[in-house]
C-alpha positions as CSV (number, residue, x, y, z in Angstrom):
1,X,-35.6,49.6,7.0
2,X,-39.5,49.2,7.1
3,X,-39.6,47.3,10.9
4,X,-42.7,46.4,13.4
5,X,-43.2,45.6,16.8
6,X,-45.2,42.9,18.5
7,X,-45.9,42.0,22.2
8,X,-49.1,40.0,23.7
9,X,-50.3,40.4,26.7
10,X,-53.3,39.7,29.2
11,X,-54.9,40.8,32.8
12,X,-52.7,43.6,34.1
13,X,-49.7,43.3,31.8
14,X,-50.9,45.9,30.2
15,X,-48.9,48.1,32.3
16,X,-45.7,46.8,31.0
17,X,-47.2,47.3,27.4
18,X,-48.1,51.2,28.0
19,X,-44.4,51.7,29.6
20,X,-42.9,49.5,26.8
21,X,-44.5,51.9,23.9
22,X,-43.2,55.0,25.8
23,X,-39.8,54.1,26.3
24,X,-39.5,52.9,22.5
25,X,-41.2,56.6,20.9
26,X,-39.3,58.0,23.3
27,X,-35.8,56.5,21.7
28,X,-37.2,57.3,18.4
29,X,-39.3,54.4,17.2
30,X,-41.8,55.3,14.8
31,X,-44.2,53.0,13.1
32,X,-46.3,50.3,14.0
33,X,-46.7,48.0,17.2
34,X,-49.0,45.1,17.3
35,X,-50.4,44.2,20.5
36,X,-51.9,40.7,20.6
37,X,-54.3,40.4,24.0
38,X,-56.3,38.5,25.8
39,X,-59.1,39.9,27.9
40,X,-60.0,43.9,27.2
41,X,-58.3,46.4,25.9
42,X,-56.5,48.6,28.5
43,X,-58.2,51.4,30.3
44,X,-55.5,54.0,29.1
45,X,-56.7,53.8,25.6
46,X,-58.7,57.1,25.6
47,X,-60.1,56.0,22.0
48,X,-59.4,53.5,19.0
49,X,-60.1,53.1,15.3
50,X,-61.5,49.7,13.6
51,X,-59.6,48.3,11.2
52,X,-59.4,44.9,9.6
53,X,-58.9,42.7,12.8
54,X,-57.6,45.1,15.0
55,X,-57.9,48.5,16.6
56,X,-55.9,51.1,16.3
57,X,-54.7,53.2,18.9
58,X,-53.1,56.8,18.1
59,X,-50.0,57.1,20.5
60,X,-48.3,60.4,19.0
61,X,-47.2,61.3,15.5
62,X,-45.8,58.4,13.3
63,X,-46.7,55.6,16.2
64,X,-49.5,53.9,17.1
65,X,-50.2,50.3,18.5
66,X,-53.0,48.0,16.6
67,X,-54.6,45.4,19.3
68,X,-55.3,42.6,18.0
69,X,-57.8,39.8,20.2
70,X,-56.4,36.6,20.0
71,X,-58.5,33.5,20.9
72,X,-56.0,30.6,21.7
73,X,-55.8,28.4,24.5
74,X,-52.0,28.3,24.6
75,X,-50.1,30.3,27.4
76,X,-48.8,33.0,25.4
77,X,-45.4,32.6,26.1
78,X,-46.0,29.3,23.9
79,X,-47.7,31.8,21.4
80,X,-44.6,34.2,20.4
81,X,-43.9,32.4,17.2
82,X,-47.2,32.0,16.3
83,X,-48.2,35.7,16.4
84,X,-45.1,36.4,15.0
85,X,-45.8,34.4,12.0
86,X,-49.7,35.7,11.9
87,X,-48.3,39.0,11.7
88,X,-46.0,38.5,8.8
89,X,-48.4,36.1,6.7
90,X,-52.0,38.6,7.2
91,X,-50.9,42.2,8.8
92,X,-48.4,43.4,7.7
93,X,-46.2,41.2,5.2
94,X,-44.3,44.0,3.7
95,X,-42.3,44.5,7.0
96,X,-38.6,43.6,6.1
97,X,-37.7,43.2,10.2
98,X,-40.3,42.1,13.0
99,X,-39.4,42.5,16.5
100,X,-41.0,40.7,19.5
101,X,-40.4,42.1,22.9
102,X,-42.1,40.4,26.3
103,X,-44.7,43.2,27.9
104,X,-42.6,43.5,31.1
105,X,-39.5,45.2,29.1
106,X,-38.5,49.2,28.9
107,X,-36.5,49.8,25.9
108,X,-32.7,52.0,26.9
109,X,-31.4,52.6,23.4
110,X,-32.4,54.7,20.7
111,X,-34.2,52.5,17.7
112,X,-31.8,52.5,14.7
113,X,-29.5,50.9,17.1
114,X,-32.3,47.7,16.7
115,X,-32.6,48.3,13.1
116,X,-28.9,48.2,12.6
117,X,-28.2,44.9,15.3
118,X,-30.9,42.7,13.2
119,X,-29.8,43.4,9.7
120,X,-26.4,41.3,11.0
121,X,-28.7,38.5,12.3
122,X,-31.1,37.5,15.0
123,X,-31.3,39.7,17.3
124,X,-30.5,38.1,21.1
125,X,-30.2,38.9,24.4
126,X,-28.4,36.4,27.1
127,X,-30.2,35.2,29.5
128,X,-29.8,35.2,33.7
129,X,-28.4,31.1,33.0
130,X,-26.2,32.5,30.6
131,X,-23.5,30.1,29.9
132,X,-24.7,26.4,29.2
133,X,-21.9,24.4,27.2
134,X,-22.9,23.0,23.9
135,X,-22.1,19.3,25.9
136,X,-24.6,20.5,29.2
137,X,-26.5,17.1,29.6
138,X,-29.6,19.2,29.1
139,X,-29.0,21.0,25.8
140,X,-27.8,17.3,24.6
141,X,-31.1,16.2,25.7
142,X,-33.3,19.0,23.8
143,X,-31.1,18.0,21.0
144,X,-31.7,14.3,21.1
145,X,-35.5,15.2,21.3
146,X,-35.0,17.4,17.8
147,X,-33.3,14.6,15.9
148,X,-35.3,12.0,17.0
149,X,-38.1,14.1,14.9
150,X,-35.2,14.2,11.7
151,X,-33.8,17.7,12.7
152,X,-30.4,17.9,12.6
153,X,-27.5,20.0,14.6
154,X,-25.9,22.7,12.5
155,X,-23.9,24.3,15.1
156,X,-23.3,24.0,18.5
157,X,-23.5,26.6,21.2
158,X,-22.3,27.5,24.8
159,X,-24.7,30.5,25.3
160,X,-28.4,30.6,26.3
161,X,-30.6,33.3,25.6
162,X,-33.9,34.8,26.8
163,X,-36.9,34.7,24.9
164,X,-38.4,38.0,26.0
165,X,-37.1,39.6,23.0
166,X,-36.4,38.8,19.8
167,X,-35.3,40.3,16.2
168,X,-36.0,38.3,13.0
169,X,-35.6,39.9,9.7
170,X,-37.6,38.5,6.9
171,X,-34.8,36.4,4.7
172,X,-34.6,34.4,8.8
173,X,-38.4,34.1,8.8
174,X,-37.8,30.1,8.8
175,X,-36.5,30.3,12.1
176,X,-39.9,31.3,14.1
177,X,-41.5,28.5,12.3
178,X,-39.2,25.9,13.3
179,X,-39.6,27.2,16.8
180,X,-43.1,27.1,16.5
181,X,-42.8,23.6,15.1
182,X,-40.6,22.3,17.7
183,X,-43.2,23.8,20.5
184,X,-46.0,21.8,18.9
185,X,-43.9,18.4,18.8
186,X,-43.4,19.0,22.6
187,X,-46.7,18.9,23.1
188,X,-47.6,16.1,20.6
189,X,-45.6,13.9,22.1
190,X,-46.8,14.7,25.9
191,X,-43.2,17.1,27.2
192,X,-45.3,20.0,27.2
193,X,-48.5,21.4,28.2
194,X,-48.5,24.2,25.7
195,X,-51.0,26.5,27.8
196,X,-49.1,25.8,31.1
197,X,-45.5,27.8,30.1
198,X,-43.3,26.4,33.6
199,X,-44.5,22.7,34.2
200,X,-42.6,21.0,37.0
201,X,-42.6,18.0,35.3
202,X,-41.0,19.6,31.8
203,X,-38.6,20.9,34.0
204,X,-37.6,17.5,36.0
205,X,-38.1,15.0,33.4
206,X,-36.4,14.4,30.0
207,X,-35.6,16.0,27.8
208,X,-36.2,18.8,30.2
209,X,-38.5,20.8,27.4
210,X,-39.1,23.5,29.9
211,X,-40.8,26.8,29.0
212,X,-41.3,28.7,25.6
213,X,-37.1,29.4,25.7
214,X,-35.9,26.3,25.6
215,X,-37.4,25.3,22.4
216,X,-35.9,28.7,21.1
217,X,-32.5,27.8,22.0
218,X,-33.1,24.3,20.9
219,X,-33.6,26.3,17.4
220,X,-31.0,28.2,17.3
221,X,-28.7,24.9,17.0
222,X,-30.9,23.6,14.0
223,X,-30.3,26.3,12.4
224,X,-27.6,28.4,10.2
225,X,-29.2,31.7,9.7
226,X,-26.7,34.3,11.5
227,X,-27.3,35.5,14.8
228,X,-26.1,38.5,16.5
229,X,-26.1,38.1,20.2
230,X,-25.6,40.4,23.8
231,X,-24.9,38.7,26.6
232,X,-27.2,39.2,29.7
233,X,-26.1,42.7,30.1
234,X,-28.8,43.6,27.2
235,X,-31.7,42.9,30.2
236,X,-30.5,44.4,32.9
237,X,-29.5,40.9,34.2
238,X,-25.9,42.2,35.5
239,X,-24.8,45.8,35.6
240,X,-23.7,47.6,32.5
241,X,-26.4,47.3,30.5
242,X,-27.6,50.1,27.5
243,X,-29.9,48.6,25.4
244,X,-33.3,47.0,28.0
245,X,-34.3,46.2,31.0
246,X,-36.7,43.5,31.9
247,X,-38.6,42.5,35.3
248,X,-38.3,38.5,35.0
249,X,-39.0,36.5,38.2
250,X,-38.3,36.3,40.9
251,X,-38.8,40.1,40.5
252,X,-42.3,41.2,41.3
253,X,-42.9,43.2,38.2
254,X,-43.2,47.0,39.0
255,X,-46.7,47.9,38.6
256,X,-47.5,45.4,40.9
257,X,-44.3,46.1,43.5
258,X,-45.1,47.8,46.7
259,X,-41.9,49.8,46.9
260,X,-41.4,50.7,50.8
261,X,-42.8,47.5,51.7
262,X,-39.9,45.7,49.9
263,X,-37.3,48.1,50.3
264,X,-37.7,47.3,54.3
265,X,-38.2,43.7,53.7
266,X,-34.8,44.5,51.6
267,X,-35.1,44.5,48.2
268,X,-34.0,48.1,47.2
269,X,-35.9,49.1,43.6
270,X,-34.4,47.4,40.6
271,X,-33.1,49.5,37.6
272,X,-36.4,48.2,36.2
273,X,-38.4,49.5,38.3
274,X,-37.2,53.0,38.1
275,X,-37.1,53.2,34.1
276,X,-41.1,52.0,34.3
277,X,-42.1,54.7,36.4
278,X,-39.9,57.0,34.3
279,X,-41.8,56.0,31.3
280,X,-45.6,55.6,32.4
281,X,-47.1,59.2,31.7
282,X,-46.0,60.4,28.0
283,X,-47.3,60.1,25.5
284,X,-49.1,57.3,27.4
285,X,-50.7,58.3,30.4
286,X,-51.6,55.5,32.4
287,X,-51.6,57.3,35.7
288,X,-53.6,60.0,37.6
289,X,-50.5,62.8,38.4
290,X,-51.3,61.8,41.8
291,X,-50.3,58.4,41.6
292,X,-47.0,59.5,39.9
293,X,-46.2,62.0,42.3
294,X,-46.3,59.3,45.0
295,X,-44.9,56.5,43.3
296,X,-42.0,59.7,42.3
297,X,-42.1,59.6,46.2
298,X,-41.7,56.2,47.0
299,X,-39.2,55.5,44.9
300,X,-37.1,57.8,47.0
301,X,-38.0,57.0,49.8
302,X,-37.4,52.6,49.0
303,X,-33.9,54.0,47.4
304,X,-33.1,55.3,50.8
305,X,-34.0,52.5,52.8
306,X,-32.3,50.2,51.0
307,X,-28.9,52.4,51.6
308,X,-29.4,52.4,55.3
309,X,-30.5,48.6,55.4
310,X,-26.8,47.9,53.1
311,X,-25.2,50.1,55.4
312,X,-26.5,49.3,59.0
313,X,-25.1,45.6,57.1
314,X,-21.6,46.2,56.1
């Protein structure tokens, strides 16, 4: 299956980008990744070729990521769908499966496990709120928003899921467009401020229209394109997972985490945190050795702590 990636970032998510990229070659991906950004392109890209809106950055044999500046005012967790859908009508529309994964994800799983999952349907992950009954007085609310715009339910769901990741094959296309359809109507008629993603108000006030994820969910009711789903096990979000592992708040995300410091304020390092440092030299280097070594060290060190904190507890 001819498959792409795509993740947009800004400021120092590019951390997450260069760990993302490494655990995926590392698991056998090999194609293309399209990185849509905001601001410069990272430091760790040594050099780049220009091609036809984007530059091209050699990772290793068969993989490289094409950056692509994007000038929008929207958040851009507001802007998955629309890259999504730039990708697959100007950059690469021969691409039979596109992938979206949030910049603060490290892939666990080898890649034909991803080609395999999406040719049985979108491609899902459960979110942290996983279960949320199809008659929770919010999801009747999103729904009440959706048909008073002459969308219609076609099924009804208890699960939520996160929209940090996504796999849509081609014949499903329709599905990011109704998403990003559903996004502008939020804003059109004043329940969202599409380039401020977590509003207080959108989450207080009906019909609670709260964040990038809950117009995809909303979607995924209006919809009858198959899905194929994990349940919050595919983050990291309980134990057990194999497949990713993503650093979602309240989680400080682990380029920025001062490990010591929160292991003795006790927060031990996350499973997160450990698979990004694992994955943040090669074939991406983003690090002097010197700052590996001693990140190598405090991770030890933060491990330990947090066992003698649970301990000196129990």
């Amino acid at each position: 299956m001819h498959t792409a990636i795509c993740t947009v970032f800004e400021k120092d998510y590019h951390y997450g980008v260069g760990a993302l990229v490494n655990s995926l070659y590392h698991h056998g991906f090999r194609g293309i990744i399209w990185a849509g950004y905001r601001g410069n392109i990272p430091p760790w890209v040594t050099s780049f070729k220009q091609g036809d809106g984007y530059q091209e950055f050699y990772v290793a044999e068969g993989c490289a990521i094409r950056f692509v500046q994007l000038a929008t005012p929207k958040h851009f967790g507001f802007y998955k769908p629309d890259f999504m859908l730039q990708l697959w009508e100007k950059y690469c529309p021969d691409v039979e499966a596109l992938f979206y994964f949030d910049p603060d994800i490290v892939n666990k799983c080898k890649w034909d496990f991803y080609e395999k999952w999406v040719s049985r349907g979108i491609a899902l992950c459960g979110d942290s709120w996983y279960l949320v009954p199809a008659n929770h007085p919010r999801r009747l609310a999103w729904l009440e928003f959706a048909q008073s715009h002459g969308f219609l339910c076609q099924r009804q769901l208890d699960y939520h899921y996160n929209s940090g990741f996504i796999g849509v094959h081609k014949s499903c296309k329709s599905i990011i467009q109704i998403w990003q359809k559903l996004e502008e109507l939020g804003e059109m008629t004043g329940h969202s401020n599409l380039q401020d993603l977590y509003s207080d108000n959108a989450f207080h006030e009906y019909p609670y229209l709260y964040g990038d994820q809950t117009y995809l969910n909303l979607t995924l009711m209006l919809t009858t394109h198959p899905l194929s789903t994990v349940g919050p096990d595919g983050m990291d979000f309980i134990p057990g997972g194999t497949i990713m592992s993503h650093a979602i708040v309240p989680n400080i995300k682990p380029w920025r985490k001062q490990l010591i410091m929160s292991a003795l304020e006790g927060s031990s390092p996350t499973m997160t945190d450990r698979l990004y440092w694992r994955h943040t030299q090669t074939p991406i280097q983003m690090y002097s050795t010197a700052k590996f070594l001693w990140q190598q060290f405090e991770l030890r060190c933060s491990a330990a702590i947090g066992r003698f904190i649970r301990r000196a507890a129990i």
